[in-house]
C-alpha positions as CSV (number, residue, x, y, z in Angstrom):
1,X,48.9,53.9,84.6
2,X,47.4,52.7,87.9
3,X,51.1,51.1,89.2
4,X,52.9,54.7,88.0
5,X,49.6,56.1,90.4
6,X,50.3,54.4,93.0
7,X,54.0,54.7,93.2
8,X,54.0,58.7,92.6
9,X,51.0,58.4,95.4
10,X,52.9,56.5,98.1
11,X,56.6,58.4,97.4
12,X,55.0,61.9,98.4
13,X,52.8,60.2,101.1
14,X,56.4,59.3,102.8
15,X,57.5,62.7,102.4
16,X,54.7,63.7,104.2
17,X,53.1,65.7,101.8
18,X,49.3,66.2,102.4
19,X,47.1,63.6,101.1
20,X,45.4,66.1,98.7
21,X,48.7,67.3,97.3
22,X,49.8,63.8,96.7
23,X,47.1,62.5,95.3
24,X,46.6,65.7,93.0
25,X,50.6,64.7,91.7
26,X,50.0,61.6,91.4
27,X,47.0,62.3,88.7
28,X,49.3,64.8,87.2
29,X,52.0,62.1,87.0
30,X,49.8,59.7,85.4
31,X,48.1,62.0,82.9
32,X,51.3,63.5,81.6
33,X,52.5,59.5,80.7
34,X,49.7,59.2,78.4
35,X,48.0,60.7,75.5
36,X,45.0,58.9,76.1
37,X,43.7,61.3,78.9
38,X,43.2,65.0,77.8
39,X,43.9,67.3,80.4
40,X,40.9,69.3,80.5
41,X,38.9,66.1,80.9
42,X,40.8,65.9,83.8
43,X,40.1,68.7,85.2
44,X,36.2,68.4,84.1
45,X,36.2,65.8,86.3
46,X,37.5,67.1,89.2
47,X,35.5,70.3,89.3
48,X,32.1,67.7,87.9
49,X,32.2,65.7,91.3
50,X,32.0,69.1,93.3
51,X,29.0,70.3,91.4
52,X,26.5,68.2,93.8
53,X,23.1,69.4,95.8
54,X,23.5,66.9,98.1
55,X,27.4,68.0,99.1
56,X,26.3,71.3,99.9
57,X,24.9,69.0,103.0
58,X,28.2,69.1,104.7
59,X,29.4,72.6,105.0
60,X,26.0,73.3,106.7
61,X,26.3,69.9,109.3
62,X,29.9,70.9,110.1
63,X,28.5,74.9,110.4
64,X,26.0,72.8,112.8
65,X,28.8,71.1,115.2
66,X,30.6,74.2,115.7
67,X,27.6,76.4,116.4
68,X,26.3,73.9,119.5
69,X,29.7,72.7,120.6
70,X,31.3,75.7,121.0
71,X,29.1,77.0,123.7
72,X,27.5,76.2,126.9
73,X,25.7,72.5,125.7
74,X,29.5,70.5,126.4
75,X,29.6,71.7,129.9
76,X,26.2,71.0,130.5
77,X,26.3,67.2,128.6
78,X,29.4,66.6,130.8
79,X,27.8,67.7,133.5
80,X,24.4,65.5,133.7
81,X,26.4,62.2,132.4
82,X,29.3,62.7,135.4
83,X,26.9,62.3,137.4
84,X,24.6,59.9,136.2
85,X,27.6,57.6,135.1
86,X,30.9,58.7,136.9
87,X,30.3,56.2,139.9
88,X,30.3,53.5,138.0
89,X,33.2,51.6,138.0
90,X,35.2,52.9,135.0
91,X,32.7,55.8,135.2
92,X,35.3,58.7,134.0
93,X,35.9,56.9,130.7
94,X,32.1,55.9,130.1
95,X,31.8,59.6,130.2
96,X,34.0,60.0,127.3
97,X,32.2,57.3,125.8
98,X,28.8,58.5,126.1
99,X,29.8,62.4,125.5
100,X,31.1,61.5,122.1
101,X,28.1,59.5,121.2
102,X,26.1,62.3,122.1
103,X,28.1,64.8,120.5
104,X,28.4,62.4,117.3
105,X,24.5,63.0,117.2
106,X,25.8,67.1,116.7
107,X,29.1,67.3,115.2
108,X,29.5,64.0,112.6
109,X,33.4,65.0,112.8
110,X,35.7,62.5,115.5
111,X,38.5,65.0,115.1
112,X,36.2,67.8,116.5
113,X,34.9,65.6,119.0
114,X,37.9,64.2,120.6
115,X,39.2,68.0,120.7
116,X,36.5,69.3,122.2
117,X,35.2,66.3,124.9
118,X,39.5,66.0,125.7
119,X,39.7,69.4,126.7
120,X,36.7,69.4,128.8
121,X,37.5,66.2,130.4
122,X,40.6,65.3,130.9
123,X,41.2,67.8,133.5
124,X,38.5,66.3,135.4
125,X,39.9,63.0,135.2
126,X,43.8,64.2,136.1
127,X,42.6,65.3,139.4
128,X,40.5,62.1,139.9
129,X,44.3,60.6,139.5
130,X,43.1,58.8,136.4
131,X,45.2,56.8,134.2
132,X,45.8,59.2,131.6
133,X,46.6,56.8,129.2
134,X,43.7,55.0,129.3
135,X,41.7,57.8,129.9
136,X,43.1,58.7,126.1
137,X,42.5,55.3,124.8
138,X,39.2,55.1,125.9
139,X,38.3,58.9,124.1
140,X,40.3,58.3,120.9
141,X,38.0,55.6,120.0
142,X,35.0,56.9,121.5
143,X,35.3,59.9,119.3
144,X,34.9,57.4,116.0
145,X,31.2,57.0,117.1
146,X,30.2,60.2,115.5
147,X,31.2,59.0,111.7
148,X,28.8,55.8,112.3
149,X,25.7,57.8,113.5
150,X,23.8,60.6,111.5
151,X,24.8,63.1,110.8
152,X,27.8,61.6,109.4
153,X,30.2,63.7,107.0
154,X,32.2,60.0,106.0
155,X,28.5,58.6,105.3
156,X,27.5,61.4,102.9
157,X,30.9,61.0,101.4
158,X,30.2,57.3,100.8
159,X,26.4,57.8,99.3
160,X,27.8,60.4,96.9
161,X,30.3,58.1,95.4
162,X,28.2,55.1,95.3
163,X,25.3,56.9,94.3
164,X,23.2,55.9,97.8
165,X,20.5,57.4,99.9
166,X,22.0,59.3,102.5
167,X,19.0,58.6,104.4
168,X,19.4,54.4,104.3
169,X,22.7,55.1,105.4
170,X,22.1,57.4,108.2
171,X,19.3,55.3,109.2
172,X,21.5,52.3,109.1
173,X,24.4,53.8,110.7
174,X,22.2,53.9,114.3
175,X,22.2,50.6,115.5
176,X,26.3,50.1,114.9
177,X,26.6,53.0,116.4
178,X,25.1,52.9,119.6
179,X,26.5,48.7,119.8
180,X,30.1,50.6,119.4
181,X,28.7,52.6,122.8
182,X,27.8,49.6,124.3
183,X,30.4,47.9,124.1
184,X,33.1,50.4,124.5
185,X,31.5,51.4,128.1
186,X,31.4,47.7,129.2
187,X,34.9,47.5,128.3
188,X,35.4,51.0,130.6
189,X,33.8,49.1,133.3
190,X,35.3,46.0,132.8
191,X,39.0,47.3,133.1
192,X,38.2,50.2,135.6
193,X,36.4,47.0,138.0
194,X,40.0,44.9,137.2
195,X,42.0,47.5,138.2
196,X,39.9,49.3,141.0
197,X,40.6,52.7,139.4
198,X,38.9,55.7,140.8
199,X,35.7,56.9,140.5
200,X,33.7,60.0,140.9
201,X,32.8,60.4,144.9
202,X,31.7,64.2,145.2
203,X,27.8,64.4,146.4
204,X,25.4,64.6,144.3
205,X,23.9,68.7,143.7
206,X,20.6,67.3,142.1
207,X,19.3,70.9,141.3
208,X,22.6,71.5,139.1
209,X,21.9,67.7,137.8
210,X,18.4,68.6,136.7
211,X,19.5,72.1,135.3
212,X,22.4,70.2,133.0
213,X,19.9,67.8,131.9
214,X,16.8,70.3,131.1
215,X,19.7,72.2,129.3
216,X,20.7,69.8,127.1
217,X,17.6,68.2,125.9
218,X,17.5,70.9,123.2
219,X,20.4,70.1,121.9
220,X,19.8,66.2,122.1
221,X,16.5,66.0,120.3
222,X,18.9,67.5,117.1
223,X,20.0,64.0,116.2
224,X,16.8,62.4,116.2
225,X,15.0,65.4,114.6
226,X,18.0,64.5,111.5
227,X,16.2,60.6,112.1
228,X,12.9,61.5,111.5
229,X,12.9,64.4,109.0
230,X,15.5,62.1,106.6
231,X,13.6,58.4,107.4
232,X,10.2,59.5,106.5
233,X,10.7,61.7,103.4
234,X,10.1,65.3,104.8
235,X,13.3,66.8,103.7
236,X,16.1,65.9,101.7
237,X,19.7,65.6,103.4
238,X,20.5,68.8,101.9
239,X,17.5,70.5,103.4
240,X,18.0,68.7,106.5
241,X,21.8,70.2,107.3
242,X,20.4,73.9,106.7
243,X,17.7,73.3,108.8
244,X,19.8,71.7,111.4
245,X,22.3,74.8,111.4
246,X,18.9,77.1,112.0
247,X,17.8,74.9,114.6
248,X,21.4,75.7,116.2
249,X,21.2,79.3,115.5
250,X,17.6,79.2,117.3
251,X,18.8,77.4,120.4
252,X,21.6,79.0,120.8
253,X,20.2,82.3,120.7
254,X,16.8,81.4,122.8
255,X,17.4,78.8,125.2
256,X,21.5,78.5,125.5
257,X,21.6,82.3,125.0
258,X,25.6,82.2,124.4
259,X,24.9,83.6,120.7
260,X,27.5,86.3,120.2
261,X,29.1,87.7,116.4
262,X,32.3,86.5,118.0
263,X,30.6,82.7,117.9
264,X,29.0,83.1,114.7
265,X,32.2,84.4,113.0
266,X,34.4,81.6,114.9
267,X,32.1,78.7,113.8
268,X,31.7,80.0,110.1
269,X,35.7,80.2,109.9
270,X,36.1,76.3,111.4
271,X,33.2,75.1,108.8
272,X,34.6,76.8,106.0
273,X,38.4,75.6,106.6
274,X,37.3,72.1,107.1
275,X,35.2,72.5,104.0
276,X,37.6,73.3,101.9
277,X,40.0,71.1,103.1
278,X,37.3,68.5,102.3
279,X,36.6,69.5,99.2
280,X,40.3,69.6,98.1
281,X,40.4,66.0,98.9
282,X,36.7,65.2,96.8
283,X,38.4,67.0,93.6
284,X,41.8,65.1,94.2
285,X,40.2,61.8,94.4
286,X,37.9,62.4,92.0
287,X,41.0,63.1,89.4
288,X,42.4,59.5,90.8
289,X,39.7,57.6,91.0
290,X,38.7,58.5,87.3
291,X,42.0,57.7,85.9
292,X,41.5,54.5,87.8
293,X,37.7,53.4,86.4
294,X,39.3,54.8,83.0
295,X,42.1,52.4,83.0
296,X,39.8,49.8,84.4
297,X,41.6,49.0,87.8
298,X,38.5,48.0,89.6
299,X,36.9,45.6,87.3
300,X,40.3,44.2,87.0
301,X,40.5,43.2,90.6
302,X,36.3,42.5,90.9
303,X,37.3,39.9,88.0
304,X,40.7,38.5,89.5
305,X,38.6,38.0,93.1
306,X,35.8,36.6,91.3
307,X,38.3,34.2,89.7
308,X,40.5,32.8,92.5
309,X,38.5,33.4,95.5
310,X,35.2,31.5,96.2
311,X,33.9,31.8,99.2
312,X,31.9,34.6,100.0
313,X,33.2,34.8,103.7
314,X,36.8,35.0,102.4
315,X,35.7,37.7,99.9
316,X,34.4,40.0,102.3
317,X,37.4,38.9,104.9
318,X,39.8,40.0,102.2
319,X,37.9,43.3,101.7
320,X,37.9,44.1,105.5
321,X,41.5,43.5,106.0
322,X,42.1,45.7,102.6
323,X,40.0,48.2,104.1
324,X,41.5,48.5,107.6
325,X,45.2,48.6,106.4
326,X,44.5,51.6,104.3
327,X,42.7,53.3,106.7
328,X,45.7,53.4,109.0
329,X,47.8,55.6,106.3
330,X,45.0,57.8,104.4
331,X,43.2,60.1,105.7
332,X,39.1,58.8,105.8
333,X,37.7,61.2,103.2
334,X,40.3,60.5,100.6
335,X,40.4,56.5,101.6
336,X,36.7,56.7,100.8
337,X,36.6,58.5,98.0
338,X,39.1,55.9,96.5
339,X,38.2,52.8,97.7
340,X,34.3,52.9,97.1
341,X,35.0,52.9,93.2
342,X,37.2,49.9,93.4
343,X,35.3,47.6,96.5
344,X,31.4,48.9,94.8
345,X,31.8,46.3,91.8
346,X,33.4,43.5,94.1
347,X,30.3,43.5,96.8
348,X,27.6,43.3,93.9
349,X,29.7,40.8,92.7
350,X,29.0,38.9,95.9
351,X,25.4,40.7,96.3
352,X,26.3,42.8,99.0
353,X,24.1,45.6,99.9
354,X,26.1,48.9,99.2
355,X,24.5,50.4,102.3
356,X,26.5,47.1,104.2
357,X,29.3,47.6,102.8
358,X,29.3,52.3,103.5
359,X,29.1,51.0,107.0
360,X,31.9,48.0,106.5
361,X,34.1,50.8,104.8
362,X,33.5,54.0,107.6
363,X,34.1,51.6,110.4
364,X,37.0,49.8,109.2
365,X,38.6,53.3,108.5
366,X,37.2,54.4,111.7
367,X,39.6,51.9,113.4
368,X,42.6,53.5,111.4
369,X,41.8,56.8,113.1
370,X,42.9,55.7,116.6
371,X,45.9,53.1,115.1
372,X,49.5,54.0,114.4
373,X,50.9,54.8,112.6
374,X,48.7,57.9,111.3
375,X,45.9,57.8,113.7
376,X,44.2,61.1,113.9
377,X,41.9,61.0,117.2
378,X,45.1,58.9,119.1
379,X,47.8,61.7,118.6
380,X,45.0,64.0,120.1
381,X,43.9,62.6,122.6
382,X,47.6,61.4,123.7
383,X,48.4,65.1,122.9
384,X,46.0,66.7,125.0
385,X,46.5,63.9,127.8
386,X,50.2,64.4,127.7
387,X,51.1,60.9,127.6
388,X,52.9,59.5,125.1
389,X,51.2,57.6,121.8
390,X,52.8,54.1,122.4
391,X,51.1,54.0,126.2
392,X,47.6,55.0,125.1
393,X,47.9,52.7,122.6
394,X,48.6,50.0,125.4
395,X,45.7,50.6,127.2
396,X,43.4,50.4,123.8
397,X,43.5,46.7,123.6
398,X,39.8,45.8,124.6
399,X,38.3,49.0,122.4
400,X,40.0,47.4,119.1
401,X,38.3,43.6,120.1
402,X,35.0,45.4,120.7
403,X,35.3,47.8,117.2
404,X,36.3,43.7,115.3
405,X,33.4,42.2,117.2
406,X,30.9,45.2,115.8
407,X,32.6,44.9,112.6
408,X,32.4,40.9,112.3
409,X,28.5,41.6,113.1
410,X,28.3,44.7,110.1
411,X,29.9,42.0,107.6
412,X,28.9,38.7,108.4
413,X,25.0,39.6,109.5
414,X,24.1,42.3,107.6
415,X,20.4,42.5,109.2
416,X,22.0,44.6,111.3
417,X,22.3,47.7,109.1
418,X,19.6,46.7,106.8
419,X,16.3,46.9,107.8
């Protein structure tokens, strides 16, 4: 059952069939071989893993991102980090950097991110003269920052599947996080010093630079309000989201005052769409991943690991490189969805945290979103950059060694997600 899975699967993934569609065939495929698996347990399933409080969490976090980033706040974030960073040397792409990490802290979604930071900045940086190319590279991973720190739609995926607090992995995902930033501005810096590109050198208005910032404190102290509210037990992650999306509505309408029926209306339409489109996925790997644990796939492969491979190291080297080449051809939410049943018995096996390996698992498909061949946040950014996808991917040599380095540091010294 699994190998017929897997072939049906792959065929309409290379006729480019959505990954929903195909994976909804492929459990059709499987459970029509066999008269083992009743239909309407099928279907049971599917609708079961739906029927969750906690996933009514992310229609309300992605009703939050589109509330607060599709008004006045990405002008105004832009604004105060140009020009606090956009001297620098390699200060234009640090400004990606940072406005996706601050975004992340809104949003959780790198597709919306590197959308909505591209259009606002490459403009800016074409008239600068910027590479494009790079100035792409540098935002299509950037943009993977908001899946690793809270509120993060990938995270909740991950703790509803393994059965994990959402809290202990938002809380964990922070550190990672901001060592992705980190890193990925000293590697902006490092190239733009190498190759003297140019930098920001219009005077400094410091009324309009203390106006941005005072503006987008509001929105700022959202992120950390998610921190506290989830790390000490006030709300549950659930709670949290709709409270977050009233805290959008308030600041919106109070402070940002760029509240209109048009917005509202707009922002329901994105989060519903992209709901649903997650959702789709949740049932369709639901379907797949319980013909999978029915046929036993994933104590199969815990036991043949278990059996032929020793060391430790190797075993979670093994998992990382499974994890990666995946996420280059399936979309996150479905690789998640699929993958956590299978790698879940294998890191207990090894006594690995689950919260270790959530974070092993979004970051490693994190890096597929900005690889070829499928890479979601590269063929935007390259899109909106108008360069073509083999040149950004050129220039995005030093933000794949810094995403290995972080991820070598998840994997190998896991104090650094569990504390």
């Amino acid at each position: 059952m699994s190998v017929l899975i897997l072939v049906v699967f792959l065929g309409a993934a290379v006729a480019a069939m959505p990954i929903a569609h195909a994976l909804l065939l492929a459990a059709m495929a499987a459970a029509a071989t066999t008269d083992r698996v009743p239909i309407d347990l099928l279907v049971q399933q599917m609708v079961a893993q739906v029927q969750s409080f906690p996933m009514i969490a992310i229609p309300f976090f992605m009703l939050t991102g589109a509330l607060m980033m599709g008004g006045r706040l990405g002008e105004a974030i832009v604004g105060t980090l140009t020009t606090t960073v956009g001297r620098w040397h390699g200060g234009p792409a640090q400004v990606s950097v940072l406005s996706s990490t601050l975004f992340g802290g809104v949003s959780g979604s790198a597709v919306a991110d590197a959308s909505a930071i591209g259009a606002l900045l490459m403009p800016w940086h074409r008239r600068l003269g910027y590479p494009m190319a790079f100035s792409a590279a540098s935002l299509a991973s950037a943009a993977t920052i908001d899946i690793i720190i809270p509120p993060s739609i990938p995270l909740i995926l991950f703790a509803l599947t393994a059965n994990e607090s959402i809290a202990a992995l938002f809380y964990a995902g922070i550190l990672p996080g901001l060592m992705l930033c980190a890193g990925f501005m000293t590697a902006c810096w490092w190239v733009g010093k190498r190759r003297n590109l140019p930098r920001e050198s219009a005077p400094v208005d410091r009324a309009v630079f203390r106006r941005n910032l005072v503006f987008s404190l509001p929105a700022l102290a959202l992120p950390v309000m998610i921190v506290v509210l989830l790390r000490f037990g006030i709300a549950t992650p659930t709670e949290v989201a709709v409270l977050s999306t009233l805290y959008a509505v308030i600041v919106s309408l109070l402070i940002y005052r760029d509240l209109t029926i048009t917005r509202v209306h707009t922002a329901i339409i994105e989060a519903g769409l992209a709901t649903g489109v997650v959702l789709l996925v949740i049932m369709a790997s639901a379907a797949i991943g319980w013909l999978l644990t029915f046929d036993q796939t994933p104590q199969g492969i815990a036991h043949w690991v278990q059996q032929n491979v020793h060391a430790k190291w190797l075993v979670i080297l093994l998992m990382n490189l499974m994890m990666l080449f995946i996420g280059m051809f399936i979309d996150l939410p479905a690789a998640i969805l699929l993958l956590t049943p299978v790698f879940l018995p294998l890191a207990h096996g090894i006594g690995m945290d689950s919260v270790q390996l959530g974070l092993m698992m979004v970051l490693n498909l994190a890096i597929g979103l900005y690889t070829p061949p499928v890479g979601t946040t590269l063929f935007i950014t390259s899109s909106i950059a108008k360069v073509k996808v083999g040149e950004t991917v050129r220039a995005m040599g030093p933000f794949y060694l810094v995403a290995l380095v972080v991820l070598a540091l998840i994997s190998y010294f896991p104090s650094f997600v569990l504390r």
